[in-house]
Structure formats: C-alpha cells, structure tokens
C-alpha positions as CSV (number, residue, x, y, z in Angstrom):
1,X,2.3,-77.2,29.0
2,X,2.4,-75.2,32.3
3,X,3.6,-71.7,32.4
4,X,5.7,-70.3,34.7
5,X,6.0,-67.1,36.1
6,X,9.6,-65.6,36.6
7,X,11.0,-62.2,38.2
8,X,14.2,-60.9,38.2
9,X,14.8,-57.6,40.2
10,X,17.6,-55.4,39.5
11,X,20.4,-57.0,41.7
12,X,19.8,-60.4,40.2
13,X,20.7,-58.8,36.7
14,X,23.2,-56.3,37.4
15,X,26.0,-57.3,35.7
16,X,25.9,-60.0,32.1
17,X,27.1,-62.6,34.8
18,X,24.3,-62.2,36.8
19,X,22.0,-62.4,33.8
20,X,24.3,-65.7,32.4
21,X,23.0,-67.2,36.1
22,X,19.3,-65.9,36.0
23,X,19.2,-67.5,32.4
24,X,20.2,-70.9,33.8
25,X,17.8,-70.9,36.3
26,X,14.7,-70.3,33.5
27,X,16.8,-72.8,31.4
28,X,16.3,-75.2,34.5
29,X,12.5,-74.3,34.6
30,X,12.3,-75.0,30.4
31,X,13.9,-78.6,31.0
32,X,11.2,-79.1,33.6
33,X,8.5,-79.0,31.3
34,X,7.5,-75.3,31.8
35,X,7.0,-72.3,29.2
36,X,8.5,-69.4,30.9
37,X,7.5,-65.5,31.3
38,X,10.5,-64.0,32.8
39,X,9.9,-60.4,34.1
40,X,13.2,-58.4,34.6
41,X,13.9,-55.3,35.9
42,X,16.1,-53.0,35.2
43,X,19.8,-53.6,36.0
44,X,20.9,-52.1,39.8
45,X,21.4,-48.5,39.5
46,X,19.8,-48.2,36.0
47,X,16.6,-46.6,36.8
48,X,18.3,-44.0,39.5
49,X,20.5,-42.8,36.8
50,X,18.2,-42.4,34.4
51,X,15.4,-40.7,37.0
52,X,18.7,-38.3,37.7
53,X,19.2,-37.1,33.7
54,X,15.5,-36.6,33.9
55,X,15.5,-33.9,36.6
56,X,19.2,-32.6,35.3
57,X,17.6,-31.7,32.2
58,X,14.1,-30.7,32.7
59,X,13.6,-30.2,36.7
60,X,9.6,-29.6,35.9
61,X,9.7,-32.3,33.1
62,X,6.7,-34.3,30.6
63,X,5.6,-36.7,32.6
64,X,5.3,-39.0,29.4
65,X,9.3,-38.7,28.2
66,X,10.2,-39.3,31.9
67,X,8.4,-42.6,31.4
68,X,9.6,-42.7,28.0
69,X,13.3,-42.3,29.5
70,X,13.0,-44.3,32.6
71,X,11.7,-47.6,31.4
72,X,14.2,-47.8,29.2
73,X,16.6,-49.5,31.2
74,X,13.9,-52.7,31.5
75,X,14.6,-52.8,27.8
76,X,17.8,-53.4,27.9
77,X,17.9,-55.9,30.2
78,X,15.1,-58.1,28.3
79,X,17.1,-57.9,25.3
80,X,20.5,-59.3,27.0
81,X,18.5,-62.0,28.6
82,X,16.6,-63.1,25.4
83,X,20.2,-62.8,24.3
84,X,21.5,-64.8,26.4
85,X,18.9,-67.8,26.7
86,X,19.3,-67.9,22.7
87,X,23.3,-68.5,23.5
88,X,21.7,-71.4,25.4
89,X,19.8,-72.8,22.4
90,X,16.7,-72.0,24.5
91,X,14.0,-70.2,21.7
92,X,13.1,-66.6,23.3
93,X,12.3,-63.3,22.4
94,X,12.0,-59.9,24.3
95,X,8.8,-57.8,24.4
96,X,8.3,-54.7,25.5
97,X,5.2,-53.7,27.0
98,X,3.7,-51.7,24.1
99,X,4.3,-55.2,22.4
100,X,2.2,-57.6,24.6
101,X,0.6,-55.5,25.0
102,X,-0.1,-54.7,28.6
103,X,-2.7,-51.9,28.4
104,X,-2.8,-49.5,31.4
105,X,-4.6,-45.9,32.2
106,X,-3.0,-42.6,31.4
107,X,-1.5,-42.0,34.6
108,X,2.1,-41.5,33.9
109,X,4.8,-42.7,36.5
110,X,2.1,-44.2,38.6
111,X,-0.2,-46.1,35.7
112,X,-2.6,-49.1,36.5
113,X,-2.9,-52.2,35.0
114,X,-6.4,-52.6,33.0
115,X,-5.7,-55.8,30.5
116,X,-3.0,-58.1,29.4
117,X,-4.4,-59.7,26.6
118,X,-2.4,-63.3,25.9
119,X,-3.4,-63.8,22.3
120,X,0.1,-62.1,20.2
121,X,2.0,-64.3,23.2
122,X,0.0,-67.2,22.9
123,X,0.7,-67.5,19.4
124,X,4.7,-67.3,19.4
125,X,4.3,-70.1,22.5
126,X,2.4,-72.1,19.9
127,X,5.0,-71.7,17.2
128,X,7.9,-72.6,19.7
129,X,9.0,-69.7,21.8
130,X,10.1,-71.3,25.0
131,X,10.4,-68.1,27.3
132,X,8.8,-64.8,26.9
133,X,11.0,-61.9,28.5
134,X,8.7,-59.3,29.1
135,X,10.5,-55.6,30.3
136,X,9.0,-55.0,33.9
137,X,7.3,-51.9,34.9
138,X,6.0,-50.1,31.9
139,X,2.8,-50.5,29.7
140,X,1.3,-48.6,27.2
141,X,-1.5,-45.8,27.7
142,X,-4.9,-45.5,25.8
143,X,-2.9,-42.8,23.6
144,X,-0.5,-44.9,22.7
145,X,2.3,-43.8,25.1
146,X,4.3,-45.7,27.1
147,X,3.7,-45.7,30.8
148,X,5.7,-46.9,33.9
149,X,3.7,-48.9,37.1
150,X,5.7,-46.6,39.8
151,X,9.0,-48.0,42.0
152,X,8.7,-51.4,42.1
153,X,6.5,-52.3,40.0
154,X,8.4,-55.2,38.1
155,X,6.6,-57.1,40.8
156,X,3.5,-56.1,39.8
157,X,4.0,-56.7,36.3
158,X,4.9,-60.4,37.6
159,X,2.2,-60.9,39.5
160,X,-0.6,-59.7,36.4
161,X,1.3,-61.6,34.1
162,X,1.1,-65.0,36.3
163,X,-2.6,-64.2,36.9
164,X,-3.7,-63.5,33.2
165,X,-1.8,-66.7,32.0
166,X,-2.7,-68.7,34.9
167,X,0.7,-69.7,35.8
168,X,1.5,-72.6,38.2
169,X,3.1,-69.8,40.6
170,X,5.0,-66.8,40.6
171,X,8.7,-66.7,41.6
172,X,10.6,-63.3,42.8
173,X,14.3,-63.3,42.8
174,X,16.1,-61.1,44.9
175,X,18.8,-60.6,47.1
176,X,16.5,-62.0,49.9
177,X,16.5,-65.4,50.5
178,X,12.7,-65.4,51.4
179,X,10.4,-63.1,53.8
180,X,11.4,-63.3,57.6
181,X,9.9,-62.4,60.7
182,X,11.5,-59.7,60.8
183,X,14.7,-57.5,59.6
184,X,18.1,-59.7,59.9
185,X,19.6,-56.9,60.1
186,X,17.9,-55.3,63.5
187,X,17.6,-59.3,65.2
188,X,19.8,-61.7,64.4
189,X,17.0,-64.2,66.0
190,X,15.1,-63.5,62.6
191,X,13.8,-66.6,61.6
192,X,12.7,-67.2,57.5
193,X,9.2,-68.6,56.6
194,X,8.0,-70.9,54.8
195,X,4.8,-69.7,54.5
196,X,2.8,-66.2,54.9
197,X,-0.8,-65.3,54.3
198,X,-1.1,-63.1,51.7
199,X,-3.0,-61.2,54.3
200,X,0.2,-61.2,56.4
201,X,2.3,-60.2,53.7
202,X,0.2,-57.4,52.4
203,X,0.4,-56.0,55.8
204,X,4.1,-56.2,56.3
205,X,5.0,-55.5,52.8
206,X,2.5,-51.9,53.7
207,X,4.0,-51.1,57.3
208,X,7.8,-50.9,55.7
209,X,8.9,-54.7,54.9
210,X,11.0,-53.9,51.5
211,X,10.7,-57.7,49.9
212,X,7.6,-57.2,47.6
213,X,5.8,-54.3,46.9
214,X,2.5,-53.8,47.9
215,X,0.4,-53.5,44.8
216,X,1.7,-57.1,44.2
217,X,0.6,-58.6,46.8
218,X,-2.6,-57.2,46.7
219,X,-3.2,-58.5,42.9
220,X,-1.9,-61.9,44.4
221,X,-4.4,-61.8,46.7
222,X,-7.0,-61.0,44.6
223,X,-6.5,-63.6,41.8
224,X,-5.1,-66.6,44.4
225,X,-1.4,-66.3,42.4
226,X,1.1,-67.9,44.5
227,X,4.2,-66.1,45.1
228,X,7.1,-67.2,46.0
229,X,10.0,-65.0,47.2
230,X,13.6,-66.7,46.7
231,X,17.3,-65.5,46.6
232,X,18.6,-65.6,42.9
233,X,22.6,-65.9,44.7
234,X,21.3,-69.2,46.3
235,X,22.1,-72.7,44.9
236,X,18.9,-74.3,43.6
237,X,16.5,-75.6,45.8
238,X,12.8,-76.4,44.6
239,X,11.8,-75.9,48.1
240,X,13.5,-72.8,48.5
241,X,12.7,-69.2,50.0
242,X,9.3,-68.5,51.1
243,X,5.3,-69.1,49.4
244,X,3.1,-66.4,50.0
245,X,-0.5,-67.8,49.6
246,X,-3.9,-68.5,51.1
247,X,-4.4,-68.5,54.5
248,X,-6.0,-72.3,54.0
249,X,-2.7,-73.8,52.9
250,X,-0.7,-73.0,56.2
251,X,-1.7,-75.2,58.9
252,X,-1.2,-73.5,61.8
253,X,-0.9,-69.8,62.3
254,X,0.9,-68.9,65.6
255,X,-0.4,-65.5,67.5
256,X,1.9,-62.8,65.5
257,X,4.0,-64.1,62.0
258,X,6.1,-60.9,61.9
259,X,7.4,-57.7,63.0
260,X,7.6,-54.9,60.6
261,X,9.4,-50.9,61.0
262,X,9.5,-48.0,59.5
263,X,11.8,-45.4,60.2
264,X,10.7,-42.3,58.3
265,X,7.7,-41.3,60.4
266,X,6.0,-38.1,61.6
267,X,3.4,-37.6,64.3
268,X,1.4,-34.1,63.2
269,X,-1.2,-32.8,66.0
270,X,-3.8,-30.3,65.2
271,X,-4.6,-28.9,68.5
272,X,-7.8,-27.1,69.8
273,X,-10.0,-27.8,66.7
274,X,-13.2,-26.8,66.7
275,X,-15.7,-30.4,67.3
276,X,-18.5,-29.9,65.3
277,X,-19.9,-32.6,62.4
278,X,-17.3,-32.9,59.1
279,X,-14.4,-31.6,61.0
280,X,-12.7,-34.5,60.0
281,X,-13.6,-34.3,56.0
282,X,-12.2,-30.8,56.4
283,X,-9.0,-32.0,57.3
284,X,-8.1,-35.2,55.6
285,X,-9.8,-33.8,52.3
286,X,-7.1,-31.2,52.2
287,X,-4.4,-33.7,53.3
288,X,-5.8,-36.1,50.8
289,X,-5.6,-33.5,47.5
290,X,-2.1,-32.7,48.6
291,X,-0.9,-36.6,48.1
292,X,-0.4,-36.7,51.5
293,X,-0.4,-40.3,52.8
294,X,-2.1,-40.4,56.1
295,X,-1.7,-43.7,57.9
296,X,-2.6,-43.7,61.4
297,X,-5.2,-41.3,63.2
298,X,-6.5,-39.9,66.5
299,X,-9.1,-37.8,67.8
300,X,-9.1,-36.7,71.7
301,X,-11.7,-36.0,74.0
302,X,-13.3,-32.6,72.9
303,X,-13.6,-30.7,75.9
304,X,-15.6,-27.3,75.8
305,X,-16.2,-27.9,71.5
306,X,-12.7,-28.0,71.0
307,X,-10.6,-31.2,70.0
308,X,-6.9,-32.2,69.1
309,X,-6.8,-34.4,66.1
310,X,-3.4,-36.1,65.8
311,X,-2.3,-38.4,62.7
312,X,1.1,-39.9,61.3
313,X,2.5,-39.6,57.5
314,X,5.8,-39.9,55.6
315,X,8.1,-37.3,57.1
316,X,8.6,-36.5,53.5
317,X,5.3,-35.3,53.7
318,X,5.2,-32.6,56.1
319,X,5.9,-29.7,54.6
320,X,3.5,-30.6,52.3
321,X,1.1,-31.3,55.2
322,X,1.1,-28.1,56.9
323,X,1.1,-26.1,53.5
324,X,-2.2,-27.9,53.3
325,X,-3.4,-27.1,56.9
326,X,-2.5,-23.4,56.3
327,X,-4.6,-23.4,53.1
328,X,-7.4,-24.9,54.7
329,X,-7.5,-22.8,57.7
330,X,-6.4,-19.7,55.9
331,X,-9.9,-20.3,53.4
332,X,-11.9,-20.3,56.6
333,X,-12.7,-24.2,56.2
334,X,-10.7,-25.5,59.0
335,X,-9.9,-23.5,62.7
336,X,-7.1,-24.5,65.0
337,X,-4.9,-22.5,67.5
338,X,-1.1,-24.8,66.5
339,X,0.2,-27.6,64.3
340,X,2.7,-29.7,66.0
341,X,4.8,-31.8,63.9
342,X,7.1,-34.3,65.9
343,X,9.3,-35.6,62.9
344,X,11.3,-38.0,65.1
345,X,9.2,-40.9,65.4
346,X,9.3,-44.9,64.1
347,X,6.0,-47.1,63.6
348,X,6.6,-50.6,64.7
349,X,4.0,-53.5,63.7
350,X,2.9,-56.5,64.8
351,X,1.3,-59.2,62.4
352,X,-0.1,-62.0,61.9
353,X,-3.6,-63.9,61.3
354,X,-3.6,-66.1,64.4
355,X,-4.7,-62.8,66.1
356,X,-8.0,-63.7,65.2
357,X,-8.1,-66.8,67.4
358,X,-5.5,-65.6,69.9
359,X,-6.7,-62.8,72.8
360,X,-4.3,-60.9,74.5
361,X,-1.9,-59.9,72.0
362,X,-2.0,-56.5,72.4
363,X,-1.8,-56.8,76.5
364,X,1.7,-58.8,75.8
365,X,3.2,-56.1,73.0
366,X,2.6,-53.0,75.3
367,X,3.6,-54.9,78.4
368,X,7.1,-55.8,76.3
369,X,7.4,-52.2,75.2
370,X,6.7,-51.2,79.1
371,X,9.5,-53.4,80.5
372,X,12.0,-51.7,77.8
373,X,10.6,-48.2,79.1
374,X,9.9,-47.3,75.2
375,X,6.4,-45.1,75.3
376,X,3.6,-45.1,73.1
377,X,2.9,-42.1,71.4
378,X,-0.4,-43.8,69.2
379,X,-1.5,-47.2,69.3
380,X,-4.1,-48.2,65.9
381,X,-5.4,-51.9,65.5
382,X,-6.9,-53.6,62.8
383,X,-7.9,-57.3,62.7
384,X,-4.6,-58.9,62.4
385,X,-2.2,-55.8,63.4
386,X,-1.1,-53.6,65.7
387,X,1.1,-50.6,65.3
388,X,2.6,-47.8,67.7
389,X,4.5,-44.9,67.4
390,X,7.5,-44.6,69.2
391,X,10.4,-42.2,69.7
392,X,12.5,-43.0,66.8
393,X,15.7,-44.0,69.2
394,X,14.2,-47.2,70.6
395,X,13.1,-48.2,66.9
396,X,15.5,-51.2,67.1
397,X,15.1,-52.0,71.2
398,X,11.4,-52.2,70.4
399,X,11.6,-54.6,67.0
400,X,13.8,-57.1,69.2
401,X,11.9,-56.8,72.1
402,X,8.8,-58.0,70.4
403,X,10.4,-60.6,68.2
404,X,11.7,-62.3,71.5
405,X,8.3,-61.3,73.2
406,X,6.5,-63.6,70.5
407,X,8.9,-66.2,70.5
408,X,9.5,-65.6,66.5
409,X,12.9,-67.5,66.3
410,X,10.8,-70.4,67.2
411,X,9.2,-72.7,64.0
C-alpha cells in the first residue's frame, strides 16, 4: 500500500470539531487505498500557554523541562485524533516521538532531526494499523530526553516523516488555502498557485512568507518530497491548494512567482571602520556568537583606510547587536567612530526561477519602486531574488506596486 503523509497545524485542530473534520479527511485518504501518517500540532493557543507557565515559573528555566512542558500539547492532540479515527472504526494509535522513535541531537528547543527509523511503525502497519498519528515537533535526544524542533516545526516533522517512508506526497493543512503570490491581505490581486519550485518556496517561506517553515522546505528539497499546502476549512478537492515541487514538473516559469515582506527589519551601519584584511570576520564573528541573524550586507567605498559597513537583522536583534559591537570594539578587535541603528525599515522580495532566463528584472522592480517615490536603502541579489530595504511606511505601496509591476494576478 501507499503511504501518505498528513499535517494538521494547530487551527485545523483547535477545537474536537475541528479534529472530528481533520479525522474525515484521513478517513477519506484510508478509503482511497492509502496508510496514513498524520502529524498534528498542537491545538491554537496550546503551545503559547504553555511557553507562558514556563517563563511564569522559572524565568531562567531547564532547557530540557521547557521541552518537556511544551510538547506536551502535541500529545494531546494525537491522542484525541487516534481517539477519534477509532470512533470511525478506522484502526490508529498515537505515538509520541520518544515512541517512533524520531532520534534528534541534544539541542533543546531548537533540536535537529538525525534518524527516523520505520521498523516499530512498520510493524503495527503490517498487523493492521491504518493511520499512525505521530505528535509534531518533538523527538528524543541521545540521553534519552525529549526534545522540541523549534516554532514550527510540525512541518518539519511532516516533511522527515514523508521522506523516510517514501510517501506519495506530503499534505499541510492550514488556514491557507495554498501559497500565493503574495499576501491577500496587502493585494487583493493575489493570485494562488498551483505550483512553486521548491527553490521559490524556500525563498519566500525565508524572506517572511508564514505558510511553511523553512527547515521544511529545505528537507523537501533535499529528498524530492512533494508538498502540498491546502486549507483544512475547504470542501474536498483532490486538486486542491498548491504543490510545491521540482522545478522540472512546472512548465513554464514566468520572470518573478512571488512577492514576499517582512516588517520587523533593522538597517545597523558601522561607520568609519578601519579597511584592512579580516575586518569583516571581526564583525560578523561577534554578531554570529551573539545569535544575531544577519541577512543582508554592505560594504562602502573605503576612502583614506576607513570604511562603513552596513547590514540588516531582526529588529529584535539590536540590542543584542550593538552589545556585541561594544564587546568587540571595547576588546580592541574591532575600531569604528558610531553605530547607527535605523529600526524603521521593511525588506521587500522579489522571486522566482524564471530570473534565470529573464534579463531585466531588476531594471523593472527599481523603476516600479522609483515611480511610487519609495527609496532604496540596500539592494542584495541572489540568482533568483532580489530584496531592498525600504522605509517601513511604503511596506504595503511597494508589495502592490511590484505585484502589478509583474503582472502576478495574471495565470
């Protein structure tokens, strides 16, 4: 028999009706011929309140009982499905991810996958289990402890799951109907695909789309699982939502598949740094041990041995940043007159793997951006992007701007 692959995120099982109408949906994939993994997440809200009586009760906590605490809710949720699908005369059983067992490092609260052996599933498939619901997010450590994947990762838990059983495909539910080209909410000209690159996808889902997390994609990608991203509220439709897969399977590419945003930007300058071999080791080492996320970066002309070096990070991240600069210049291994941190900028995104074949992309994005009178702070390219910051106030002028510049709403 085939095996499926099937993820429920937390608004598709908020409430036991919600689970009643995920269950029917597996209980339409059983009829179909298919054994079933379905990988649920916690219910909405769950994981929030139990992050919250973490930090209530031990603001500098164990990082193994926060994972202990927070994945949790996953467990519940697994057993009121298997619940549920036995209600339906359907065979299942919960597991939890010490049961599987999914094996990850020791890194609690951000682990990574290593192995998902199949055998101790295998064998309950071969004795009659119909669907495997597997709690999301958490593993189990080398010690034995159990270990959460970091926000989102239910997805990834999916994803490893549909690769180390070589399912058919993959299917996320969520309260998306599929992955548009851009946010609905900013244009209402958004249009929904039917198909992205994974390379597209990876992209988006890394410059601030929300609908699949990017350690997910990236194991997609990796092991050719298809994805496919659907609405769990919608009525059923094989066809449905969107397939994220190779770039061979979509026939033609147009110049630019998406737009993507995101909001919480800052825009740090170091200015009048001394230019002089492993300047820039002597900064983004620093910034690096801090777990400050760096995205985009550039250096100016160095005039008379000095330099500005200017890159963009979380705006969460800037205190943390400029502790970081202080230390480093304060221990003699970096020397620079002012840090400027400009914590009122957006990064908006172009995407899309016809770039490759298709010049003049980046001529038509800044000459859109130029007609809306929106300046560009820092432009960085890569083979199939192109991102600028902006002044966070034209965020939304500039998103709709390029969406009609590209013609997006058009199939």
């Amino acid at each position: 028999m085939t095996r499926l692959v099937m993820k429920f995120g937390g608004t598709s099982v908020a409430t036991l009706d919600r689970i009643k109408r995920a269950a029917k949906r597996v209980g339409r994939e059983v009829a179909n011929g298919h054994e079933v993994i379905v990988i649920v997440s916690a219910m909405a809200g769950k994981t929030n309140e139990l992050v919250g009586w973490v930090n209530e009760t031990s603001p500098f906590y164990d990082a193994r009982e926060y994972d202990a605490v927070v994945s949790s809710g996953e467990n519940v949720t697994a057993g009121l499905m298997a619940l549920t699908l036995q209600e339906m005369d359907i065979p299942a059983r919960s597991w939890q991810g010490w049961q599987v067992p999914l094996k990850t490092n020791g890194a609690h609260g951000a682990a990574r996958i290593e192995e998902i052996p199949t055998r101790n599933m295998d064998v309950k498939f071969a004795e009659g289990m119909k669907v495997a619901v597997v709690a999301g997010f958490q593993g189990v450590s080398p010690e034995g402890r159990i270990t959460t994947l970091g926000r989102g990762g239910s997805d990834t838990t999916a994803v490893a799951f549909a690769a180390a059983f070589d399912a058919v495909r993959c299917d996320i539910y969520t309260d998306v109907d599929g992955v548009y080209t851009t946010d609905p909410r900013i244009s209402s000209k958004a249009r929904k695909l039917d198909r992205i690159a994974f390379e597209e996808m990876l992209e988006l889902a890394s410059l601030g789309a929300k609908v699949l997390q990017t350690r997910s994609v990236e194991l997609a990608m990796r092991y050719k699982v298809k994805l496919r991203v659907l609405s769990s509220f919608d009525e059923y439709d094989e066809d449905a939502g969107t397939l994220v897969c190779d770039e061979e399977e979509i026939m033609e590419s147009k110049a630019v598949a998406g737009v993507a945003y995101s909001r919480d930007e800052a825009k740090m300058t170091l200015i009048s740094v001394a230019d002089k071999p492993g300047i820039a080791a002597a900064i983004f080492g620093p910034l690096a041990a801090a777990g400050v996320n760096v995205d985009m970066i550039v250096q100016n002309i160095s005039e008379e041995g000095r330099t500005d070096m200017t890159f963009s990070c979380p705006v969460d991240q800037v205190k943390r940043a400029e502790k970081a600069m202080s230390e480093a210049k304060a221990a003699g291994k970096i020397d620079y007159s002012e840090l400027v941190a400009d914590t009122d900028v957006a990064k908006v995104s172009v995407v899309g793997i016809g770039m490759r074949s298709h010049a003049g992309v980046a001529a038509r994005m800044f000459e859109s951006l130029r007609d809306e009178n929106i300046n560009i702070k820092v432009i960085t390219t890569s083979e199939i992007k192109i991102s600028v910051l902006i002044d966070r106030k034209y965020m939304e002028l500039a998103v709709q701007a390029l969406h009609d510049c590209f013609e997006l709403e058009k199939a």
